[in-house]
Legacy VTK file of the C-alpha trace (Angstrom):
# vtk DataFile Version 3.0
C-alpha trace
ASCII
DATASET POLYDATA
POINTS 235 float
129.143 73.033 37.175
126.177 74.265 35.578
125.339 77.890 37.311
122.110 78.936 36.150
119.399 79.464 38.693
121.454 78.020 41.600
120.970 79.709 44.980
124.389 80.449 46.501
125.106 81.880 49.898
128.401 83.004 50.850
129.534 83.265 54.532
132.036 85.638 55.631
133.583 86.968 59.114
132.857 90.319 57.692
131.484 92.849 55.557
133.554 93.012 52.678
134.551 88.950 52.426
132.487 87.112 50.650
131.774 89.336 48.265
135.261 89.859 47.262
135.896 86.261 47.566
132.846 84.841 45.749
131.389 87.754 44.566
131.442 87.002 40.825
130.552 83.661 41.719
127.357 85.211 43.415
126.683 87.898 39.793
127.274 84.707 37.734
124.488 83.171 39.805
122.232 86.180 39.737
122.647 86.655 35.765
121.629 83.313 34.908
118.172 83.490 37.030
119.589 82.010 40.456
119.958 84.204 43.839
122.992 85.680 45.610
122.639 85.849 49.389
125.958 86.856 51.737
126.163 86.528 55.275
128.500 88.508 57.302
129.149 87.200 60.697
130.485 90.722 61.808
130.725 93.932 60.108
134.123 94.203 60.069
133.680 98.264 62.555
137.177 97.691 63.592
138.702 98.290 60.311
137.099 102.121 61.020
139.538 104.989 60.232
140.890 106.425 63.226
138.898 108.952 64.743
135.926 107.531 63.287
132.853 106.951 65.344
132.517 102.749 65.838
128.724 102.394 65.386
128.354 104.672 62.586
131.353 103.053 60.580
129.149 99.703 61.076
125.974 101.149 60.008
127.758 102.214 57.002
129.158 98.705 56.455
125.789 96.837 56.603
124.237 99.419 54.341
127.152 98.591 51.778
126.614 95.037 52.202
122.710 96.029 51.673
123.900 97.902 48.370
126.088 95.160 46.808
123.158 92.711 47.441
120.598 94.350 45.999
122.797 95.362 42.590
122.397 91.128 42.286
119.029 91.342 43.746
119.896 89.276 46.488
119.873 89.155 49.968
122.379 90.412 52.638
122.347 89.143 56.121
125.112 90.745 58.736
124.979 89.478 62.548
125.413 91.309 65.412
128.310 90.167 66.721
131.951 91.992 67.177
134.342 91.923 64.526
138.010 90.397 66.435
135.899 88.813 69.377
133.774 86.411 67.189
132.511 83.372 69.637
133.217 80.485 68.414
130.076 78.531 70.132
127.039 77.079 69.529
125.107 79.954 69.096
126.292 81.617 66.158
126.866 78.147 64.632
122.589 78.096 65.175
122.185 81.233 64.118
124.190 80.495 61.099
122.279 77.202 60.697
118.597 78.989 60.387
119.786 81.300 57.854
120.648 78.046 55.924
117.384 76.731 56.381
115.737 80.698 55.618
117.855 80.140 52.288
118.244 76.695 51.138
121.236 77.161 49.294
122.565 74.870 46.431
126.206 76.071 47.092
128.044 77.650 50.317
130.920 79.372 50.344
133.338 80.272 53.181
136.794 80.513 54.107
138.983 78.061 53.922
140.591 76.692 57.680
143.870 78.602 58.065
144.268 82.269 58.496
146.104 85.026 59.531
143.115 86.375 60.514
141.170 84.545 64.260
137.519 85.960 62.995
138.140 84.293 59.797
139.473 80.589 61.256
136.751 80.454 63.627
133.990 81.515 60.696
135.356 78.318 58.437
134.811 75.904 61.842
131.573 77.736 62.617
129.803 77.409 59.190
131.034 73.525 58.576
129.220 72.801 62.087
126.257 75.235 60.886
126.014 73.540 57.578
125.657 69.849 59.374
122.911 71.355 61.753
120.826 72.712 59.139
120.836 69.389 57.777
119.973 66.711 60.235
116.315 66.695 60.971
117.047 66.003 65.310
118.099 69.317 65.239
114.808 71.150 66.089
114.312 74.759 64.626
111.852 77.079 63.918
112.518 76.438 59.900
112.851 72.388 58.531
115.549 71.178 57.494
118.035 71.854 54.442
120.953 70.014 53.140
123.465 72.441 50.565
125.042 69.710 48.627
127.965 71.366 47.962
130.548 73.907 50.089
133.621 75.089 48.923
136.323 77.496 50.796
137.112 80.660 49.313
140.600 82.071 47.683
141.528 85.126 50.225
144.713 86.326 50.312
144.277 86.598 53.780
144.075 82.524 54.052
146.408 81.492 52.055
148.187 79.216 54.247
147.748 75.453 52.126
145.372 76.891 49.700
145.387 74.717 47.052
142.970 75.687 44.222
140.690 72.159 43.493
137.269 74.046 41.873
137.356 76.297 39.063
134.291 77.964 38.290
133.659 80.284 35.359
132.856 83.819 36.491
132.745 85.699 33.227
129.601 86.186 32.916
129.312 87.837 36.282
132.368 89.343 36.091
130.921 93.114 35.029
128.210 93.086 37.529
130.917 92.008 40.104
133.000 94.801 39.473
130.456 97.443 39.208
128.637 96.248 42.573
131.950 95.611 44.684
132.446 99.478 44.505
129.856 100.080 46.957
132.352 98.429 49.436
134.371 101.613 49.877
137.551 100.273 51.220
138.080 97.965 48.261
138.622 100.658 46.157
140.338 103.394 48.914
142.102 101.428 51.183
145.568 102.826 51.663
147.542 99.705 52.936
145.894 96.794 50.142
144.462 97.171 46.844
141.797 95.075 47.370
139.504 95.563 44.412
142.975 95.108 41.869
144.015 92.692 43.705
140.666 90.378 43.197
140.041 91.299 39.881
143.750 90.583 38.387
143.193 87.404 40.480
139.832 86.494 38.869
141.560 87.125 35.585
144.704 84.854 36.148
142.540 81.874 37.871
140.362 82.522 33.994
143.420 81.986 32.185
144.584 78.953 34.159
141.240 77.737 33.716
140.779 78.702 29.917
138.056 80.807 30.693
137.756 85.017 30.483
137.295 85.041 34.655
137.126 82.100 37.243
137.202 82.074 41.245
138.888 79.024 42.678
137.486 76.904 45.576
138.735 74.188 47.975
136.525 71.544 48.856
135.902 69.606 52.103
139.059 66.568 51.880
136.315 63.483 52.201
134.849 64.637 48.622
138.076 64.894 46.526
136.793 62.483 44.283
136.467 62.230 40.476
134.039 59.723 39.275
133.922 58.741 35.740
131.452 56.920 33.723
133.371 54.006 31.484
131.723 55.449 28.257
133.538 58.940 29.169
136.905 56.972 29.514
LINES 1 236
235 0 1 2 3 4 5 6 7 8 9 10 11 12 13 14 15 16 17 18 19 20 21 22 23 24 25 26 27 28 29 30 31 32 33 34 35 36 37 38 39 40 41 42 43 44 45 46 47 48 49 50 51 52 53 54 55 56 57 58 59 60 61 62 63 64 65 66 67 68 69 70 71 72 73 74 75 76 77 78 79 80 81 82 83 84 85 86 87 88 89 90 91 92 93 94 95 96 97 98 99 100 101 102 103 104 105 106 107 108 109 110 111 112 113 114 115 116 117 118 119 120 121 122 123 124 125 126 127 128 129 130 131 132 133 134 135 136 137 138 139 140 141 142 143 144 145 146 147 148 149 150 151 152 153 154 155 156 157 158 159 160 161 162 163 164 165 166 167 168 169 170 171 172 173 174 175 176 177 178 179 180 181 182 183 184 185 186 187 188 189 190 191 192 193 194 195 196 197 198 199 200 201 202 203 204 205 206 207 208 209 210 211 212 213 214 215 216 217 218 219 220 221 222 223 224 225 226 227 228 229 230 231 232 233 234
């Protein structure tokens, strides 16, 4: 897939997700002229340290989320709802749906279905219902429609139940920016129980090598489009 100047908006259950997920995906996109956006259903405030104050620890979240955005100068959306109790209902899957139609993405990402992790399971159902919303016309908003031709399901070691890598995109040029701007999401790089921000870039680095490429992220797709269509002069 060609890269340059695509719009790509990456859905998480919280802070801290998508952009280790897809977040070289989303400095690939920003290099080459196109816009990074990330959505963060919750902050992710439980993860706070103990003794740390709640509401501050998710002010400071959203401001990260703020910072890694704007170091792709992009866009970073967080709603207000709480991280572990994330409704699964119609109204975040609407309020998810206008920020598709605010965006008009050519790619979204999210996580893939199964999960050790409820928030994260409910976000994959929430955002395939979201993404068919924002697409039919019937479904009256304040913003017209938008259809985001493609969606693909994100590599998270925290969903790696039948994770099957299908979509190999080429990251490299991204890469630096990625690892420079995931820093401002402080527990990738001081969390005492995962080492997040190794973790993802060794990852990035083997997915490269499988794909003969410096850096890659891998992707699922929906099941209905595994499909590759050739044309008989390519055969």
């Amino acid at each position: 897939m060609e890269l340059k100047k695509h719009t790509v908006l990456a859905i998480g259950a919280h802070v801290g997700d998508a952009e280790l997920t897809a977040g070289a995906l989303l400095a690939t996109c920003a290099v080459h002229g196109g816009k990074a956006v990330t959505l963060a259903l919750t902050a992710g405030e439980k993860a706070a340290p103990a003794g740390a104050d709640i509401a501050a620890y998710r002010r400071d979240k959203i401001a990260q989320a703020e910072a890694f955005a704007a170091d792709l100068g992009g866009e970073a959306y967080v709603l207000n709802y709480s991280d572990g109790l994330l409704p699964d209902n119609d109204e975040v899957r609407f309020a998810v749906c206008d920020i598709i139609r605010r965006v008009k993405p050519d790619i979204i990402v999210t996580h893939h279905e199964n999960s050790m992790h409820k928030d994260h399971a409910a976000c994959h159902r929430i955002v395939l219902d979201a993404w068919f919303y924002a697409a039919i016309e019937g479904f009256q908003r304040e913003l017209p429609r938008h259809f985001a031709p493609h969606i693909y399901f994100a590599e998270n070691w925290e969903d790696a139940l039948d994770f099957k890598p299908y979509v190999y995109l080429d990251v490299t040029d991204g890469f630096p920016l990625w690892e420079k701007a995931i820093d401002h999401h402080l527990f990738t790089i001081h969390s005492t129980s995962f080492a997040y921000k190794e973790y993802y870039s060794h990852l990035k680095r083997l997915r490269g090598i499988e794909g003969r490429k410096g850096y890659c992220e891998c992707f699922m797709i929906p099941p209905e489009q595994y499909k590759i269509v050739y044309n008989m002069e390519d055969l």
